[in-house]
C-alpha positions in Angstrom: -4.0 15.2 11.8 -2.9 13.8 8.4 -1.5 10.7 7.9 2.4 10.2 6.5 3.5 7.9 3.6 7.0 7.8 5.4 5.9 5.7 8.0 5.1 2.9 6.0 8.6 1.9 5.7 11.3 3.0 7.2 12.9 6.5 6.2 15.7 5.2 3.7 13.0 2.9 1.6 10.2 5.5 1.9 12.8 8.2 0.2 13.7 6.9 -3.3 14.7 9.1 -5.7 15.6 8.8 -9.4 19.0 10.1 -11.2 17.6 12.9 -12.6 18.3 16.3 -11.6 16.0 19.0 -12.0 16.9 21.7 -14.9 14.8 24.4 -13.8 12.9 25.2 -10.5 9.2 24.3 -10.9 6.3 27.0 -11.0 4.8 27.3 -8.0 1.2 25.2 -8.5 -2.0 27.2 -7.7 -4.7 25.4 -5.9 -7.6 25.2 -7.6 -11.0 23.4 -7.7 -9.2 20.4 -9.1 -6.3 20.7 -6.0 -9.4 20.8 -3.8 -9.4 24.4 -2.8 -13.1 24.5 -2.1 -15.4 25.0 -5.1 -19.0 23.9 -5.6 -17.5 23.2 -9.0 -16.6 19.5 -7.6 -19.6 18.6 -6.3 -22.4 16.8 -7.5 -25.9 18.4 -7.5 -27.2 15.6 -9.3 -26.7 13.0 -6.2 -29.3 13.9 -3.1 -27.3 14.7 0.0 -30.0 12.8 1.9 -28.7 9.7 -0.1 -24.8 10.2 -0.6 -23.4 13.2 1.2 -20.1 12.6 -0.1 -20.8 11.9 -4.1 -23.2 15.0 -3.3 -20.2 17.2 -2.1 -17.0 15.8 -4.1 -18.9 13.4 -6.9 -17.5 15.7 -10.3 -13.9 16.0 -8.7 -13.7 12.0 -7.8 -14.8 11.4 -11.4 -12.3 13.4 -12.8 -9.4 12.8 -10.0 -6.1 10.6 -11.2 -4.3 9.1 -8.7 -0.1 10.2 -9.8 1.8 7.2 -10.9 4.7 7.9 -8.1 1.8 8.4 -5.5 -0.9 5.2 -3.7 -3.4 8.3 -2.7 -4.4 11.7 -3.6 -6.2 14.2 -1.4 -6.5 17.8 -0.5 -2.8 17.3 1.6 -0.9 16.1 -1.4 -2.0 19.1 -3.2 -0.7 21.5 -0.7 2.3 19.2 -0.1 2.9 20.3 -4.2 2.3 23.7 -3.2 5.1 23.6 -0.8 6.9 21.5 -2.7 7.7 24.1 -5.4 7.9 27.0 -2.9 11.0 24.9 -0.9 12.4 24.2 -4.2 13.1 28.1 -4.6 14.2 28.3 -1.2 16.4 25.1 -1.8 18.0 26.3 -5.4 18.7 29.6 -3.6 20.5 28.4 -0.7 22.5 26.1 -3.1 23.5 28.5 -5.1 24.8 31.1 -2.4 26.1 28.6 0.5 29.6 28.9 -0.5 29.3 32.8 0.7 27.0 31.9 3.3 28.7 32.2 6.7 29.5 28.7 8.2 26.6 27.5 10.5 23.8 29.5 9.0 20.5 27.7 7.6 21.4 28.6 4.4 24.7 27.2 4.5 23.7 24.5 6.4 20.4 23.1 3.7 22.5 24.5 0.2 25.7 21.8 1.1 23.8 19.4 2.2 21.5 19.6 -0.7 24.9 20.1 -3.0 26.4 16.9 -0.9 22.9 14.8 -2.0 22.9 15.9 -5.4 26.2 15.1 -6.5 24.7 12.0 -8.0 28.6 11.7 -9.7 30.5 11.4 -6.6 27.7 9.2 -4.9 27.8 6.4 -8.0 31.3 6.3 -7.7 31.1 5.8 -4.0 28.2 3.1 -4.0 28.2 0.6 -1.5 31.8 1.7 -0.4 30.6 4.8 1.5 29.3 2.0 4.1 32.8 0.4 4.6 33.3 2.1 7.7 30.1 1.0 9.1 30.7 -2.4 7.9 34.0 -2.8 9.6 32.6 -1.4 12.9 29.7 -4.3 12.9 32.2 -6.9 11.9 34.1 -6.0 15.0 31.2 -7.3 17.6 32.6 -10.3 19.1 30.1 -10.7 21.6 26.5 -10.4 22.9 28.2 -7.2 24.9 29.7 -5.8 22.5 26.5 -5.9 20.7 25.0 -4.3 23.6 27.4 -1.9 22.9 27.1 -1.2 19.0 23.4 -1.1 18.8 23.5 1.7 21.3 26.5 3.5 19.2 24.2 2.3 16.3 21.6 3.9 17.4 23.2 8.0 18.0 25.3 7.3 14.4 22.3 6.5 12.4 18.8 8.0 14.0 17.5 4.5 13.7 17.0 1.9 16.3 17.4 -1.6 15.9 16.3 -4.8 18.1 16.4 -2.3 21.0 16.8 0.9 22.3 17.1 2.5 25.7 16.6 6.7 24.5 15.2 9.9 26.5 12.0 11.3 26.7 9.6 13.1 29.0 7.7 11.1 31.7 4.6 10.6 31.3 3.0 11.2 34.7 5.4 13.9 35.4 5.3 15.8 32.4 8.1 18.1 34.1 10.9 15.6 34.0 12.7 13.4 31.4 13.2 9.1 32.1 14.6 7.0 30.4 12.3 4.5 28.1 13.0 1.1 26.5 11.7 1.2 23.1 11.5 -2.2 20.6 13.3 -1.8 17.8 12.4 -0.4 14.2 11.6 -3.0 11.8 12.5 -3.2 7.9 8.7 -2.4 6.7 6.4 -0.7 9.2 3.7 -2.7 7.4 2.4 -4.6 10.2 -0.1 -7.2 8.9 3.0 -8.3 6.2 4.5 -10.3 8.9 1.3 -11.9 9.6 1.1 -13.3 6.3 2.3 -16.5 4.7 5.1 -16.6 3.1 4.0 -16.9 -0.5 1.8 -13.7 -0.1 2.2 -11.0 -2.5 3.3 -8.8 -0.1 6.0 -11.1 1.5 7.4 -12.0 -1.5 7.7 -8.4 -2.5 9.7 -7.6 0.8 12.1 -10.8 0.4 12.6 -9.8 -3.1 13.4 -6.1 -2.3 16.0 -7.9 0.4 17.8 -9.6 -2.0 17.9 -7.6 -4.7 19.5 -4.9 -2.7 22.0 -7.2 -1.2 23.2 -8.6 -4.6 23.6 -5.0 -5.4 25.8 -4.7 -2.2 28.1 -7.3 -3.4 26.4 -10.8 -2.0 26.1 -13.8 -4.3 22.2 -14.4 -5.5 22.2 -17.4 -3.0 24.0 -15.8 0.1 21.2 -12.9 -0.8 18.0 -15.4 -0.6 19.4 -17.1 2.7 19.6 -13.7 4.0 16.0 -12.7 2.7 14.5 -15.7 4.4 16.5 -14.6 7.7 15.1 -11.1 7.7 11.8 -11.7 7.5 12.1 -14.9 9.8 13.2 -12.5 12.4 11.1 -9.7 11.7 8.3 -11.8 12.0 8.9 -13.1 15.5 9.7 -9.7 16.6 6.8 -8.0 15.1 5.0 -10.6 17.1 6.4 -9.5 20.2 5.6 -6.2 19.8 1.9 -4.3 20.8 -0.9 -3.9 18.1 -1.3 -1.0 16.6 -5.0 -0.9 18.5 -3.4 -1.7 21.7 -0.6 1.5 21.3 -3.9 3.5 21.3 -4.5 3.7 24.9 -1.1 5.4 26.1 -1.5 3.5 29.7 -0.3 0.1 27.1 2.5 1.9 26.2 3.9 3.3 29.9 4.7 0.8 32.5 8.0 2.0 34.9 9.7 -0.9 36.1 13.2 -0.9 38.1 16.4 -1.6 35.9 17.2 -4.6 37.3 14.0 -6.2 36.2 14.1 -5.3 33.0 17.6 -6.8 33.1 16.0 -10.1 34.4 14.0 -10.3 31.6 16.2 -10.2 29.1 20.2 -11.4 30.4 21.7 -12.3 27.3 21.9 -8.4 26.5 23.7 -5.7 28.5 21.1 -2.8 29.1 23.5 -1.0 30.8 26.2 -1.0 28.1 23.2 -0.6 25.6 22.1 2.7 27.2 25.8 3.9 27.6 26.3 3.3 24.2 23.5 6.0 23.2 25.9 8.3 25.7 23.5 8.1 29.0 23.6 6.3 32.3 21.3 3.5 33.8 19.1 5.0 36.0 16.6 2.9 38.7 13.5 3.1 36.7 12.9 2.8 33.1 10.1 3.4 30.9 8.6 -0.3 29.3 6.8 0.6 26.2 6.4 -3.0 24.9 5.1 -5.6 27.3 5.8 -8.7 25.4 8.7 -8.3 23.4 11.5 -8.6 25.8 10.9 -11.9 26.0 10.7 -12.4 22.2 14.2 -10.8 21.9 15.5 -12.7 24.7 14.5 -15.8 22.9 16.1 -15.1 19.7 19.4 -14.0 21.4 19.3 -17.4 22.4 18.5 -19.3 19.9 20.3 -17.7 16.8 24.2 -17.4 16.6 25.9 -14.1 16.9 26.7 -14.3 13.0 22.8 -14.5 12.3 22.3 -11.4 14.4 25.3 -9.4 12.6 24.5 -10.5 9.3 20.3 -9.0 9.8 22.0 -6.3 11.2 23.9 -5.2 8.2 21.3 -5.6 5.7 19.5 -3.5 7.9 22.6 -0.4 7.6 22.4 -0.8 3.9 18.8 -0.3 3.9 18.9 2.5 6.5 21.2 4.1 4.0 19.7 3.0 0.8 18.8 6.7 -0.3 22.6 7.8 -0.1 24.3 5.2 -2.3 23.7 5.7 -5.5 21.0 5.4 -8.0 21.6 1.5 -9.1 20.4 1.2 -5.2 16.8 2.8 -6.2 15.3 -0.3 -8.6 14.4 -2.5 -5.8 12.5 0.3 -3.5 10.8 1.6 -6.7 9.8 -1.9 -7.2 8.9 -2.7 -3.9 6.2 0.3 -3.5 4.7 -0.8 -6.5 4.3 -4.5 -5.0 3.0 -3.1 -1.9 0.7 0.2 -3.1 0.3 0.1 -6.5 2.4 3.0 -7.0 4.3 2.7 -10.8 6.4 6.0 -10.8 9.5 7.1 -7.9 9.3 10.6 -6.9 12.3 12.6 -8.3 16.0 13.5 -6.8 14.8 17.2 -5.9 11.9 16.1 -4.1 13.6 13.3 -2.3 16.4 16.1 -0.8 13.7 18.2 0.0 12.1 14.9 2.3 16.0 14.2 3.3 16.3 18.2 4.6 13.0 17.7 6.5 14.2 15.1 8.7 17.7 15.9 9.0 17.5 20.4 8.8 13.9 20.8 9.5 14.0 23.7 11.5 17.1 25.4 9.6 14.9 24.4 6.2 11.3 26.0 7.6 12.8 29.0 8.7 14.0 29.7 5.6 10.5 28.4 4.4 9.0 30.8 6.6 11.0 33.6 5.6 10.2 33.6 2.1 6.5 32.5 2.4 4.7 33.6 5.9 3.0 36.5 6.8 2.6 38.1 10.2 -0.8 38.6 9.3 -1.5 34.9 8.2 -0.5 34.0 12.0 -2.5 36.5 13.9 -5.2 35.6 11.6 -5.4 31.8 12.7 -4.5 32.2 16.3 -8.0 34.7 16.0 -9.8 31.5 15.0 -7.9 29.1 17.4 -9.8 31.3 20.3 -12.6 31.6 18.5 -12.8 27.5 18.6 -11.4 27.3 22.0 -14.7 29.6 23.4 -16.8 27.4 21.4 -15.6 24.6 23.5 -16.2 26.3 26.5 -19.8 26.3 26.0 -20.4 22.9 25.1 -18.4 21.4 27.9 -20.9 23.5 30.4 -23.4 22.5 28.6 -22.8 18.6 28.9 -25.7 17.0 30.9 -23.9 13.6 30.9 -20.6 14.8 32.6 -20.9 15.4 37.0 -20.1 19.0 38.1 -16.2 17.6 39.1 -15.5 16.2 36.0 -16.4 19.1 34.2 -14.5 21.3 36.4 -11.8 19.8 35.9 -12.3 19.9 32.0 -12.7 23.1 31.8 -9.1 23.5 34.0 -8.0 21.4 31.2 -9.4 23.1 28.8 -8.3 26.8 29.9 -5.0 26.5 29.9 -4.5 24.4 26.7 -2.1 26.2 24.3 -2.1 26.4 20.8 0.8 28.3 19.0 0.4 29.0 15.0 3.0 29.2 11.7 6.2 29.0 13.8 8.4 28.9 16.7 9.1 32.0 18.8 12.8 30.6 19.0 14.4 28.1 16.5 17.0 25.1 17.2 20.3 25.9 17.0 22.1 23.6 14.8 24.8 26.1 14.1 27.1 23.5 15.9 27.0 20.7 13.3 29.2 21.0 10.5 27.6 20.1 6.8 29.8 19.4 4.2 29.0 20.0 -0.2 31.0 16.4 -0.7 30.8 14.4 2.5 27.0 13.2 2.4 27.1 10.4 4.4 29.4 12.3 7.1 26.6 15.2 7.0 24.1 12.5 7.7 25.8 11.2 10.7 26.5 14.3 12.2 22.7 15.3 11.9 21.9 11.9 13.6 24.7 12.2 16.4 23.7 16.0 16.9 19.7 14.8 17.3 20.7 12.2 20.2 22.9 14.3 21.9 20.6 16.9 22.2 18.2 14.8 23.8 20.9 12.7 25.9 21.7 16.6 27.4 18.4 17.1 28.9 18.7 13.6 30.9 18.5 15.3 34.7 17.2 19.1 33.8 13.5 20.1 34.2 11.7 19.1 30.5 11.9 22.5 28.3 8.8 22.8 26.2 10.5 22.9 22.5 8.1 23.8 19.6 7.5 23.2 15.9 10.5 20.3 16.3 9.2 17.0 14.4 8.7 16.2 11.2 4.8 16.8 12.0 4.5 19.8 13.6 7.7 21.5 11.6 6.4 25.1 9.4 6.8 23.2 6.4 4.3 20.5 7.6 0.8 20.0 5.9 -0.4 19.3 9.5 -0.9 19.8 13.1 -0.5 17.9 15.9 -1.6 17.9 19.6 0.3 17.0 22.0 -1.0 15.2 25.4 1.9 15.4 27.7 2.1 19.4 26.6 -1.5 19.9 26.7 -1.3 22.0 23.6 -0.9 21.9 19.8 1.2 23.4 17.1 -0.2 24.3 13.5 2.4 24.7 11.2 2.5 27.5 8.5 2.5 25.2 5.7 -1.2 23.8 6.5 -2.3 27.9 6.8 -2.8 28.5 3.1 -5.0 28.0 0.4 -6.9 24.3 0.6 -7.3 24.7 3.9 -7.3 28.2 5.0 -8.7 30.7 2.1 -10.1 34.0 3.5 -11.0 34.8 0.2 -13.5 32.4 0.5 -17.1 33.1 2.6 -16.6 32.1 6.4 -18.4 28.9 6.5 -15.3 27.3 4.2 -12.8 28.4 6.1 -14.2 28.5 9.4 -15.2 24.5 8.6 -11.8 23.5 6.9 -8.8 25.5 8.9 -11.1 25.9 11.8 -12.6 22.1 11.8 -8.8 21.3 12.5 -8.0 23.2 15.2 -10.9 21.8 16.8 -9.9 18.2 15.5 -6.8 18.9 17.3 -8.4 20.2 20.4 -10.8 17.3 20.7 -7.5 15.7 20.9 -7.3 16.5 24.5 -10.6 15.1 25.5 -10.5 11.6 23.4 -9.9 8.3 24.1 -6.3 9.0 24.9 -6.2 12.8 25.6 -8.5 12.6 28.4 -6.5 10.3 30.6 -3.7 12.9 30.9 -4.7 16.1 33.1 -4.3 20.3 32.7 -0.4 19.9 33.6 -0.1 17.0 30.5 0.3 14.2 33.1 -1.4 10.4 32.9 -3.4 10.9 35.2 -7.1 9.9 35.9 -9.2 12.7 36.8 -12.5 11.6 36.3 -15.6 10.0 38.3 -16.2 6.3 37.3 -19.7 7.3 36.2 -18.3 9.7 33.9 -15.7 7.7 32.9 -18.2 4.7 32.2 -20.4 7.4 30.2 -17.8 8.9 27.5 -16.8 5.2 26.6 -20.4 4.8 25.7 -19.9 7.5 23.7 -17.0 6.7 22.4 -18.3 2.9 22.0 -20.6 4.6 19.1 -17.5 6.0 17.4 -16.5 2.1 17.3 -19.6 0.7 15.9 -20.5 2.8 13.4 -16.9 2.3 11.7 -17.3 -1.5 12.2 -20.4 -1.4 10.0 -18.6 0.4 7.1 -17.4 -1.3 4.2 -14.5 0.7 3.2 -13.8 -2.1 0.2 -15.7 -4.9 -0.8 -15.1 -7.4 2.3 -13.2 -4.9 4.0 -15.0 -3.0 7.2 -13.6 0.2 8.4 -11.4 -0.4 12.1 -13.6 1.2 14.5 -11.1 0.7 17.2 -7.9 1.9 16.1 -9.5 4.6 14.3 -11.3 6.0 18.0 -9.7 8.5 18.7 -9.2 11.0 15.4 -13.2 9.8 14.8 -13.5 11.6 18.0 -11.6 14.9 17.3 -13.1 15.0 13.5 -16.8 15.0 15.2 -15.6 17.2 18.0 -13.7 19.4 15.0 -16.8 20.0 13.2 -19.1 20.5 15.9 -16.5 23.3 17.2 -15.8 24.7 13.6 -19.9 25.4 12.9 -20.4 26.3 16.6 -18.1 29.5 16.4 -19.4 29.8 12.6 -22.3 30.8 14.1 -20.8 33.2 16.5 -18.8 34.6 13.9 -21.8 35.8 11.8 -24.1 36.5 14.5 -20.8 39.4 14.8 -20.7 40.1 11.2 -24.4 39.4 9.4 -23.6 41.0 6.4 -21.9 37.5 6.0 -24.8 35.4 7.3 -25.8 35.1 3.2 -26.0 31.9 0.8 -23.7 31.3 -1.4 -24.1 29.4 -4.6 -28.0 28.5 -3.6 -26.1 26.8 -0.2 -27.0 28.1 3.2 -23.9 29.3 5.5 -24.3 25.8 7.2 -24.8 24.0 4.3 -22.0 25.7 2.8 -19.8 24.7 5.8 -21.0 20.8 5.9 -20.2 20.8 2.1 -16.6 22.5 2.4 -16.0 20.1 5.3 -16.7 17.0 3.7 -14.9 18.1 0.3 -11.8 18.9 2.1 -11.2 15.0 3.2 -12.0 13.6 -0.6 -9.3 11.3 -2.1 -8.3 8.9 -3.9 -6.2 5.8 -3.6 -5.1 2.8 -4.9 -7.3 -0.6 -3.0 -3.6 -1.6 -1.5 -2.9 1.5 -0.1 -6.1 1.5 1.4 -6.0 -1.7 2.4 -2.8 -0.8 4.3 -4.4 2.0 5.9 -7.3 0.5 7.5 -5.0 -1.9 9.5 -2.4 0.4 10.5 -3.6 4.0 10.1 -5.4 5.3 13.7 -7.0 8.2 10.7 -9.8 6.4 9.2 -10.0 6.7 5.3 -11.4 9.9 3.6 -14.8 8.6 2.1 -15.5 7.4 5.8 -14.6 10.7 7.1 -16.3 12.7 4.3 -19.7 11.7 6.2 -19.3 10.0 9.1 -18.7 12.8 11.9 -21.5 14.9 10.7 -24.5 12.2 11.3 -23.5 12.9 15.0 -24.0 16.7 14.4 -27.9 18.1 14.9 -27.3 20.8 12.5 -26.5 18.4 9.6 -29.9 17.1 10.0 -31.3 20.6 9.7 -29.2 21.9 7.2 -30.2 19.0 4.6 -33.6 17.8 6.0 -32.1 14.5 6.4 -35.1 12.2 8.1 -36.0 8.7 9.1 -35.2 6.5 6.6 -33.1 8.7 4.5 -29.6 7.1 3.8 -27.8 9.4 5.5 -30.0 9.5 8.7 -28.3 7.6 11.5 -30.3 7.2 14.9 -30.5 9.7 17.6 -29.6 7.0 20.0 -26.5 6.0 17.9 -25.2 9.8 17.7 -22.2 11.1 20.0 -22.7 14.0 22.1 -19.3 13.9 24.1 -18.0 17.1 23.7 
């Protein structure tokens, strides 16, 4: 649903902190007109909506918005993530303080060490680039192209990041019931995609090879021995990143799945062992594996050739150091802090207590949201949203019987789909049980490893068992996640508690804001299932086409208009939006809406003592206005820039507007007509879903 700054680079880099530790915990921040909690008090009644619907809806809070200096964007999501921010910094001091007398195992023992362990900024200078040592000596050990077989796989379970390649378990794809095995490329430094694509004087570049070397002459290498090694990492990087599928190609899942037998994946890549690479994760070769990248076998192959072993090994270190970046002290945080700023204009790092709390997320995230939920979820919050999610779900119904372009097998089978869809609300029924792992107050880097190890394993265990639907279990579905997140191959969705509060979901406000914020999700997310993607995997969460060629034919049509309205919007000057990439969520945000103000208008046919205006705005006005408001933002022109070639979520001016001029309603609501600004063709509208 929302996009992720983490993903821009990888998790050490996109976690810098600063030395200083947080005296007091911070009040809790209310969310108010200014945090984007709906108010007519942000709009601006001076613009027409016929003309500018977004100005109209969120002109007086983007004139007074200010983008935070450790921030490239600000939107209704960074607000709440404040909101939980501050509420987890409670949680966190208080499991600190009391997980010495916590019993062994426990979440609170468990998140107060390792938060003690990560802020014991003392012992962690002292340690600096030492801590690695061990890590170090195990690399300088490969000998060989097997034994590197070998250590990236080991690699791999000791530090939750996989580099070059990776063999790793996961469930199949047309058999959603059983787990294969999958060949995955590997991570690269900066998951900024275009950067490779650059020359080498860019900006951008030049920013990367900088933050290279500057974090290897901290790490002991000579300034020359550093820029050699800056010009290797990106001359690698580049050629793999070249090898490896667009991010507009990774949106059609069938790109991403092709089984092949073992033995010719093997063929296409000799000089490395798959077999020992896999064994070194802990599994077993099995016949078929799980190709996600069609081209970059070969790319890898190549540079296994043509670069010595020592080349290889010498990327592969700076790459350990990075990976652990966050964890050795705070004369290692200059060259990230410089680095975003290069890249997204940011000018400010985050501090230490917020970095932990992003470190616990990945690492604890079930142990840290259940103490999360604990302090801060209600019973009645829950019940309250899964009313909606049915609510939204019926509304669905309706429309997909009602679709005049879809033949009566097609829409039987939606509406299978659609039935047994799941959608579960604030939490799991049953948490992960990390009891097992033992976290250490002064062993930081051993408390990370053991996280990592305990991840893989997990998932290594399930190799051979019938696939166990788990809930709530990444870092975008967890509680404490401003998100939700469906979930083809489970043909369901999870909303975490942390997106059920105020900004979203208000029922202190009149039904039309919440119903078209909260509920304008959930039916985002449900669209989901019938998009681009979703739709090629059947009720049972298996790729699997289940549709007539006519119909099939028909919804890329639709779609197709998705796709060529965001190629005609300038998103900055020169810059048009990516129709293609961004398919799919323009999808769900027009099927989200439609859904939200379809059961709106159920809802107060039930309950017309609310069917009133509000603030001079009709209940459907009121709900076109709150949705709109709710994706207002602002961002730096890098940051955008960055998200328009690698973000599948378009940016929020675009989806401030866009999905309603495919909604009849909106017309009608606003009298927008022929030749008003906002008007947009009948024939150019989506009626999909």
């Amino acid at each position: 649903m929302s996009r992720k700054l983490a993903v821009v680079l990888v998790a050490s880099t996109a976690l810098i902190g600063v030395p200083a530790l947080a005296q007091d915990t911070p009040a809790i921040p209310s969310l108010g007109a200014a945090e984007l909690n709906f108010s007519v008090e942000n709009m601006d009644r001076s613009v027409s909506p016929k003309d500018d619907f977004y100005r109209y809806t969120s002109g007086a809070w983007l004139d007074q918005a200010v983008i935070p200096a450790s921030l490239p964007e600000v939107d209704v999501f960074t607000f709440m993530g404040d909101h939980v921010t501050a509420q987890m910094a409670s949680v966190i001091a208080d499991a600190a303080a009391r997980a010495d007398e916590a019993e062994p195992g426990t979440p609170a023992q468990q998140v107060g060490d390792f938060y003690n362990s990560f802020m014991d900024i003392d012992a962690i200078n002292a340690a600096g680039i030492s801590a690695l040592q061990p890590a170090f000596d195990t690399l300088a050990a490969v000998a060989s192209l097997d034994d590197l077989a070998t250590y990236l796989g080991k690699r791999g379970r000791d530090t939750g990041s996989f580099v070059l390649a990776a063999i790793v378990p996961s469930s199949d794809r047309v058999d959603s019931t059983k787990m294969a095995l999958w060949f995955l490329s590997g991570e690269l430094g900066i998951a900024l995609g275009d950067l490779y694509e650059q020359g080498e004087d860019s900006t951008q570049v030049v920013a990367y090879k900088t933050f290279v070397h500057d974090l290897l002459v901290l790490a002991g290498d000579s300034p020359e021995t550093a820029a050699q090694t800056a010009d290797l990492v990106f001359e690698l990087e580049a050629k793999l990143h070249a090898g490896k599928a667009t991010p507009v190609e990774r949106v059609d899942p069938r790109n991403t799945y092709n089984p092949v037998p073992f033995a010719d994946l093997q063929a296409e890549i000799p000089e490395l062992d798959l077999t020992l690479l896999t064994r070194g994760l802990g599994l077993e070769p099995e016949e078929t594996v799980v190709k996600t990248e069609p081209r970059y076998l070969s790319v890898l192959s190549q540079i296994l050739r043509d670069y010595p072993l020592e080349d290889i090994k010498t990327y592969l270190r700076f790459r350990l150091i990075e990976n652990y970046i966050s964890y050795l002290g705070t004369e290692f945080e200059a060259p990230g802090d410089t680095l975003l700023q290069a890249l997204f204009g940011t000018s400010q790092s985050k501090p230490r207590e917020e970095t932990v709390q992003s470190l616990l997320k990945s690492n604890l995230g079930q142990p840290l949201s259940r103490l999360y939920v604990d302090a801060y979820f209600a019973e009645e919050t829950r019940q309250t949203a899964l009313d909606m999610m049915d609510r939204i779900k019926a509304a669905f119904l309706e429309r997909i019987k009602t679709r005049t372009w879809l033949s009566e097998e097609t829409r039987a089978a939606a509406i299978v789909k659609l039935e047994r869809l799941t959608y579960y609300a604030g939490y799991p029924d049953e948490w992960l049980d990390y009891s097992s792992v033992e976290i250490k107050p002064d062993d930081l880097i051993g408390n990370i490893t053991r996280l990592n190890q305990h991840a893989v394993d997990v998932e290594v265990a399930k190799m051979g068992k019938p696939v166990v639907e788990t809930h709530f279990s990444d870092d975008a579905t967890l509680p404490l996640t401003v998100n939700a997140a469906y979930n083809p191959s489970a043909n369901g969705f999870d909303v975490p508690a942390a997106i059920l509060q105020p900004g979203m979901f208000d029922t202190s406000q009149p039904a039309p804001v919440y119903f078209c914020r909260l509920g304008a999700v959930l039916g985002h997310e449900m669209t989901h299932g019938f998009d681009s993607g979703g739709r090629l995997f059947d009720a049972d969460g298996n790729l699997r086409d289940w549709w007539t060629a006519d119909d099939a034919a028909a919804f890329e049509a639709e779609a197709q208009k998705l796709v060529d309205q965001a190629n005609a919007y300038e998103v900055l000057p020169g810059l048009m939006a990516n129709g293609p990439l961004n398919v799919k969520e323009n999808m769900a945000d027009y099927g989200g809406i439609t859904l939200s103000h379809d059961a709106l208008m159920a809802y107060l046919e039930e309950h017309p003592e609310e069917n009133v205006e509000t603030d001079g705005l009709t209940p459907s006005q009121l709900c076109f206005v709150a949705f709109s408001q709710m994706w207002a933002a602002k961002a730096t022109d890098q940051y955008t820039a960055y998200l328009v070639s690698n973000d599948v979520h378009a940016t929020g001016d675009y989806r401030a507007f866009a999905a309603l001029q495919h909604v009849d309603a909106f017309y009608e609501a606003f009298d927008v007509k022929e030749g008003d600004p906002m008007w947009l063709a009948p024939e150019k509208r989506v009626h999909a879903w």
